[in-house]
C-alpha positions in Angstrom: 11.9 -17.1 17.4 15.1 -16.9 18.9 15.3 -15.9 23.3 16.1 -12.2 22.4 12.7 -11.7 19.9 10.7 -13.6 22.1 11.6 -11.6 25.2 10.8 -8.6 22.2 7.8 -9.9 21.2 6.5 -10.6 25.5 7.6 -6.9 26.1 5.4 -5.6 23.0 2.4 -7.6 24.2 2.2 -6.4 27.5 2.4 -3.0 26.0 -0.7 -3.5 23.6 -2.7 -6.3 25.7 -4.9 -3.3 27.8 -4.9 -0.9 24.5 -8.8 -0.3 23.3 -7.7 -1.4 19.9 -6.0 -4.4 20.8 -8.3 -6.5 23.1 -8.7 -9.8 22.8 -5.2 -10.0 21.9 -3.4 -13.5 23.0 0.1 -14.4 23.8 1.6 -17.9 23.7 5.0 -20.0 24.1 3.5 -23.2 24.2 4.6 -25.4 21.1 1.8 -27.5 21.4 -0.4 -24.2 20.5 1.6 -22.7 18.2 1.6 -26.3 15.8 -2.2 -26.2 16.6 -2.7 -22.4 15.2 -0.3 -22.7 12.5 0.3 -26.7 11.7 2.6 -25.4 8.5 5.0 -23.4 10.6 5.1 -26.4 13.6 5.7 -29.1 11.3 9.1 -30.5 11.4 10.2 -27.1 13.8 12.8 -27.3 16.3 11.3 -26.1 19.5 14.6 -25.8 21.3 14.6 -22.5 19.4 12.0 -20.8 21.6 9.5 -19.4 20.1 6.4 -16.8 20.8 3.3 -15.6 18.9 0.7 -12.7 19.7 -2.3 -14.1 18.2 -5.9 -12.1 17.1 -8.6 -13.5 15.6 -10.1 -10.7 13.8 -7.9 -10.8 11.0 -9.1 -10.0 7.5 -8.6 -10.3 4.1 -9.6 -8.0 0.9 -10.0 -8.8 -2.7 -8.7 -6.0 -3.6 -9.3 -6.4 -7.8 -13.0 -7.2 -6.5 -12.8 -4.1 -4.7 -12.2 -1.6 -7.6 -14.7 -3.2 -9.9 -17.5 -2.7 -7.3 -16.1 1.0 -7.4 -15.8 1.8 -11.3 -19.1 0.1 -11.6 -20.9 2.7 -9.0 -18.8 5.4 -10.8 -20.3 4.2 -14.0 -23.9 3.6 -13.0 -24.0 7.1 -11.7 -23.4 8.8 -14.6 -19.3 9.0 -15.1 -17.4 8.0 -18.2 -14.7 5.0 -17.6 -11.9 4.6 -19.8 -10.2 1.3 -20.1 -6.8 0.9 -22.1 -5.9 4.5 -21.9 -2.5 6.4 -20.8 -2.9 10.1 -19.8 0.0 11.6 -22.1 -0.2 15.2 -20.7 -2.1 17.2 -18.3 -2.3 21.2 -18.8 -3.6 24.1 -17.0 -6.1 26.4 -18.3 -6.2 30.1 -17.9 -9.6 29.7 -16.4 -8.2 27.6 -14.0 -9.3 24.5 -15.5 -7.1 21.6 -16.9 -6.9 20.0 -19.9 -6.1 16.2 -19.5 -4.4 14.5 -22.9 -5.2 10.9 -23.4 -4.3 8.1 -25.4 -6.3 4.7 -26.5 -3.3 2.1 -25.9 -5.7 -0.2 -28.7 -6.2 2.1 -31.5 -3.7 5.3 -31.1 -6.7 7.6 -30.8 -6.1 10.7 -29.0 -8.8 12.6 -26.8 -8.9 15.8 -24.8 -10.8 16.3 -21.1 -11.4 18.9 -19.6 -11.9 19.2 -15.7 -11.7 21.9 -13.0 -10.4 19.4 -10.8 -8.1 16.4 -11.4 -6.9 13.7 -9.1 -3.6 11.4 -10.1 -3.8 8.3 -8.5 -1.5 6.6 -11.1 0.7 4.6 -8.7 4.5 4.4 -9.8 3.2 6.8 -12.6 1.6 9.4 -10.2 5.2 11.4 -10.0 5.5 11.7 -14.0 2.1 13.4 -14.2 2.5 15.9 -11.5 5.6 16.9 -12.7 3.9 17.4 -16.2 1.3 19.7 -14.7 3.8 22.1 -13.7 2.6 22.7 -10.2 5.4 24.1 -7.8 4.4 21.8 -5.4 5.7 18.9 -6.7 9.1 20.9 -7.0 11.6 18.8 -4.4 10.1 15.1 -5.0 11.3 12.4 -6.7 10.6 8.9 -6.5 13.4 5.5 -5.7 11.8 2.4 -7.3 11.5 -0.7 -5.9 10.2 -4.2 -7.3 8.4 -6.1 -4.5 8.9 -10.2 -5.5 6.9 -12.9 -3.4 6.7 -16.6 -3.3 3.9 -18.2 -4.3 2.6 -21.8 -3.1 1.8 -24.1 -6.3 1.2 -27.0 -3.8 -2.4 -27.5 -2.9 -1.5 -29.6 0.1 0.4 -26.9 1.3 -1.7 -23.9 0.9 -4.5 -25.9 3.3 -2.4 -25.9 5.8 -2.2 -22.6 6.6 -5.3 -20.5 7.6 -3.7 -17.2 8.8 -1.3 -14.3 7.8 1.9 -14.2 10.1 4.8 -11.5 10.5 8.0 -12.0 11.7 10.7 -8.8 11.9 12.5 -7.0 9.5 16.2 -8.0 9.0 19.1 -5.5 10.8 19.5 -2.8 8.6 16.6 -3.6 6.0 13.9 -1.0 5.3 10.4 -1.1 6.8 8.6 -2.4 3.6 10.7 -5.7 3.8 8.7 -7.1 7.0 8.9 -11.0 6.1 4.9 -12.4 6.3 3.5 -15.8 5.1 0.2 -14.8 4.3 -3.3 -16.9 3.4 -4.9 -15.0 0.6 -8.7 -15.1 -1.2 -8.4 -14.2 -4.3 -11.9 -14.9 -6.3 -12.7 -17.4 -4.2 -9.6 -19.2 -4.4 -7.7 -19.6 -1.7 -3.6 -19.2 -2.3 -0.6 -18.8 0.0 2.4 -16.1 -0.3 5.7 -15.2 1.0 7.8 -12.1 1.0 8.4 -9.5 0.3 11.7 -10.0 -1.7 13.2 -6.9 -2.8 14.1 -6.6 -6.8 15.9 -3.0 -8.6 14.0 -1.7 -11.8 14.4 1.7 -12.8 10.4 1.7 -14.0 8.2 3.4 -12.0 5.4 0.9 -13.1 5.3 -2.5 -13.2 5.1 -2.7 -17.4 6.9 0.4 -17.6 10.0 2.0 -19.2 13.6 1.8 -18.6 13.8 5.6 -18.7 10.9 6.2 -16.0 14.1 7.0 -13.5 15.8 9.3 -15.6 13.1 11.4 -16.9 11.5 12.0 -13.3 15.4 14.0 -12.4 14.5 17.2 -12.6 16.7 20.9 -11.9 14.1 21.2 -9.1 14.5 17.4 -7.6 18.6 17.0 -8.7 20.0 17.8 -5.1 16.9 15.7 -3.1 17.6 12.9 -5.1 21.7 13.6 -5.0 21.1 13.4 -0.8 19.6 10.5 -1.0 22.1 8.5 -2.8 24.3 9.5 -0.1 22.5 8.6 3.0 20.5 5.8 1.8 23.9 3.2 1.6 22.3 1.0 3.8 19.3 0.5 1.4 21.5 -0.2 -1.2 23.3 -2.7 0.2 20.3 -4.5 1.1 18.8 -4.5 -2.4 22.4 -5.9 -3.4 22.0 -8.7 -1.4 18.5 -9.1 -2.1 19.4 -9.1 -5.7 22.0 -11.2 -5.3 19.4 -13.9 -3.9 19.5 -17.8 -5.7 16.2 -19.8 -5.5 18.0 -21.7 -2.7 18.4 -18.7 -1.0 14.8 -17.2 -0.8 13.8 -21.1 -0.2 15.9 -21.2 3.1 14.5 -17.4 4.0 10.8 -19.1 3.9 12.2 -21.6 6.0 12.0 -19.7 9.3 8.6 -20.0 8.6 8.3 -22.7 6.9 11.2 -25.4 8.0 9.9 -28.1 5.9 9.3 -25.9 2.7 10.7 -27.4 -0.4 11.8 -25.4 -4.0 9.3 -27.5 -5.7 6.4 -26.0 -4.3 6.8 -22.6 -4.2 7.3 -20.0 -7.4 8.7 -16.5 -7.5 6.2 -13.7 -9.2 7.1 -10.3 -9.4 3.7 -8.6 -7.3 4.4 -5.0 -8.5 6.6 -2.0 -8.5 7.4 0.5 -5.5 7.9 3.7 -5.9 9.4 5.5 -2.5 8.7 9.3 -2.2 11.9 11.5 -2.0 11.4 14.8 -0.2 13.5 17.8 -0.2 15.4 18.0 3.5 17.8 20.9 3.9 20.0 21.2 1.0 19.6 17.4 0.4 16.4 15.1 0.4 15.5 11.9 2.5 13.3 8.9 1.9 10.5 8.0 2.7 8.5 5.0 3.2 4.8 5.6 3.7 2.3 8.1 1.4 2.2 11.7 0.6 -0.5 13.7 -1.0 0.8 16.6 -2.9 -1.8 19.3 -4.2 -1.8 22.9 -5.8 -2.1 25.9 -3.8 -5.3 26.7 -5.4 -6.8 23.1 -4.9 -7.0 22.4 -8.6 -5.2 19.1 -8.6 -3.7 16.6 -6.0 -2.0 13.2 -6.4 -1.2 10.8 -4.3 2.6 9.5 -4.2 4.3 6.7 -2.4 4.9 3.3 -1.6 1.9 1.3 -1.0 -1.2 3.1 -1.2 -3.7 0.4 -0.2 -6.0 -0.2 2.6 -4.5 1.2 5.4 -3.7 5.1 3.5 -6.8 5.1 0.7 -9.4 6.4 2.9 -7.6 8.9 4.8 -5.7 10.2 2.0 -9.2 10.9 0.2 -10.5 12.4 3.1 -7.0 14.2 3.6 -7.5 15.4 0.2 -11.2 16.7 0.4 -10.2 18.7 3.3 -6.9 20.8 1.2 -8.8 20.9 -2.0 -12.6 21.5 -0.8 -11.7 24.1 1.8 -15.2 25.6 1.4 -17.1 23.0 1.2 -15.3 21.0 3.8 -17.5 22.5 6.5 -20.8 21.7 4.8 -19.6 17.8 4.3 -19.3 16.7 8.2 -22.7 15.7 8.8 -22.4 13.3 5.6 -19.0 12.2 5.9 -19.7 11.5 9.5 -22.6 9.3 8.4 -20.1 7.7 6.4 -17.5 7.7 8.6 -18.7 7.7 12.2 -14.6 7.8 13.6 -13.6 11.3 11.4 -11.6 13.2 13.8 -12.3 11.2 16.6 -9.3 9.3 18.4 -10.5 5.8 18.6 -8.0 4.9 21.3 -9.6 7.4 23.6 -13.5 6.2 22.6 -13.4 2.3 23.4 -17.4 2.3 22.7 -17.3 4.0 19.6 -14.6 1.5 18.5 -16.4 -1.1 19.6 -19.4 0.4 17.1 -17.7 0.8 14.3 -15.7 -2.6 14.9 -19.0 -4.7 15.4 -20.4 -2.6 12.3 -17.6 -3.6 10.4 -17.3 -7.3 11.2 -20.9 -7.7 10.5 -20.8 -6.4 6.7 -20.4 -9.4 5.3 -20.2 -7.8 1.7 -19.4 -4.3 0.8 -22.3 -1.7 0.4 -21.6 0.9 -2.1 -22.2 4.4 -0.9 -24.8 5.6 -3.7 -25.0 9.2 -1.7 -22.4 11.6 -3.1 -20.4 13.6 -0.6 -21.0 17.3 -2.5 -24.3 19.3 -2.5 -23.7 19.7 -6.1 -21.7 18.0 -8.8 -17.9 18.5 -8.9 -16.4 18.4 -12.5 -13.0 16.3 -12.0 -10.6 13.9 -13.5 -9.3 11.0 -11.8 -6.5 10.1 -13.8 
């Protein structure tokens, strides 16, 4: 909203409107379809503001806790173990090159020992503690800036029906790209539910039930100076999670109100959705933050692990398929004929393929549920550890 965004928002259309990936895009500054679209945001809005919204109607949605089940349980039904309630302690390298994963039963205190010639960490916040405990030099450089992510979250019934859609606006001047405001319809077991955020919080745990000295323990000799360099040129950041800090109910009420302009304290309630970690790399003599994911791996392929933000949807699959290719090298040549079966877009630029986009779009809008792959990629059985 607002002449100069809308002017923004016309000029990024017309950029996008005859892109292969974005037909079927729509563009409208008529008030009378935006209430229509989104009654929630029109109701009660002052329309002397002008206002403008692309619009798509292949928009999606993911049940994302439905997601993993569906994917331990094909783990589990093809033969692997699955450990619930367990915290990797240590992870240890071999002399035969192996590695010797420590783990610990959070309900009874028992300790166990596995063994694996290849280990993945995909341990979220926790992901930078674990490859800095397996020694690898590659990990030598990075350190991690933690970040709660807070949201809004309709308790109003009423409310949450009258919205059917998940909307972004822009990220404040001089706030990171993570903070992209968005009121978005979610399906959560059926259930349909209605967020806002994100709101920026400060913890130093690197998980969301964590430990005050998660922060602390990640500096390192070999990360001091990256994370020194960022404390310098990262100011702005830390103003913004000041001011985010510094927030009253009031405050994150009249934020939603851009969106919302009739939205009222009552109906809304702050949750805390999960802790950030951002990846800090080694630049020069100091470091610099980043925003998206990073896989690190050994030099020999042994281990990798996956650090960074937010590594959902739009980073899991290539960062597996990123990570096949660094650890796999020799086998990476005898998987294409599969993977492309499962992936009919690998190394292919969609942008530059509108039909094959089209297939794999009308393929994917047609699956209705999601079919568990029960072919596995290797010719034979890889020992590993996903920790």
């Amino acid at each position: 909203h607002g002449a100069e965004n809308v002017k923004y928002l016309r000029a990024r259309y017309d950029a996008l409107a005859g892109h292969p990936l974005f037909e079927g895009m729509e563009y409208t500054e008529n008030p009378e379809v935006f209430t229509e679209r989104l009654p929630l945001m029109g109701k009660g809005r002052d329309f002397s503001d002008p206002v403008a919204l692309n619009w798509t109607q292949t928009g999606t949605d993911v049940d994302f806790g439905a997601l993993t089940k569906q994917l331990i349980n094909h783990v589990a039904a093809s033969g692997g173990s699955v450990f619930f309630g367990h915290d990797v302690t240590d992870i240890a390298k071999q002399s035969d090159g192996s590695w010797i994963v420590k783990v610990r039963n959070r309900r009874t205190g028992e300790s166990r020992k596995v063994q694996a010639k290849f280990v993945f960490v995909g341990a979220g916040g926790g992901a930078l503690h674990l490859l800095q405990k397996s020694g690898i030099k590659e990990i030598k450089g990075f350190g991690g800036f933690p970040v709660s992510g807070a949201f809004l979250r309709c308790t109003n019934p009423e409310v949450i029906a009258q919205h059917s859609a998940k909307v972004y606006g822009k990220a404040a001047v001089g706030a990171p790209p993570m903070s992209v405001p968005h009121l978005d319809t979610r399906v959560i077991g059926g259930k349909q539910g209605l967020l806002f955020g994100p709101y920026a919080g400060w913890s130093p745990k690197f998980l969301k039930q964590g430990g005050i000295m998660d922060l602390p323990k990640s500096v390192k000799p070999g990360n001091l100076m990256s994370m020194l360099g960022v404390g310098v040129t990262e100011l702005g950041l830390v103003k913004y999670l000041v001011g985010e800090l510094m927030q009253s109910p009031a405050d994150r009420i009249g934020t939603l109100a851009e969106f919302v302009p009739e939205a009222r304290l009552e109906d809304w309630e702050l949750i805390v959705a999960g802790q950030r970690v951002q990846v800090i790399r080694r630049k020069g003599a100091g470091g610099v933050l980043e925003f998206g994911t990073a896989v690190v791996n050994a030099g020999d392929g042994s281990i990798a692990g996956l650090l960074g933000a937010s590594p959902g949807a739009s980073t899991a699959v290539p960062a597996m398929l990123d990570v096949l290719e660094r650890c796999f090298p020799q086998q990476w040549a005898g998987w294409q004929s599969k993977l492309r079966e499962m992936v009919p877009s690998l190394g292919v630029t969609l942008s530059d393929n509108p039909d094959l986009f089209r297939q794999v779009w009308d393929h994917s809008t047609r699956s209705l549920q999601l079919d568990v792959v029960s072919d596995t990629v290797a010719e034979a059985p890889v020992e590993a550890a996903a920790v």
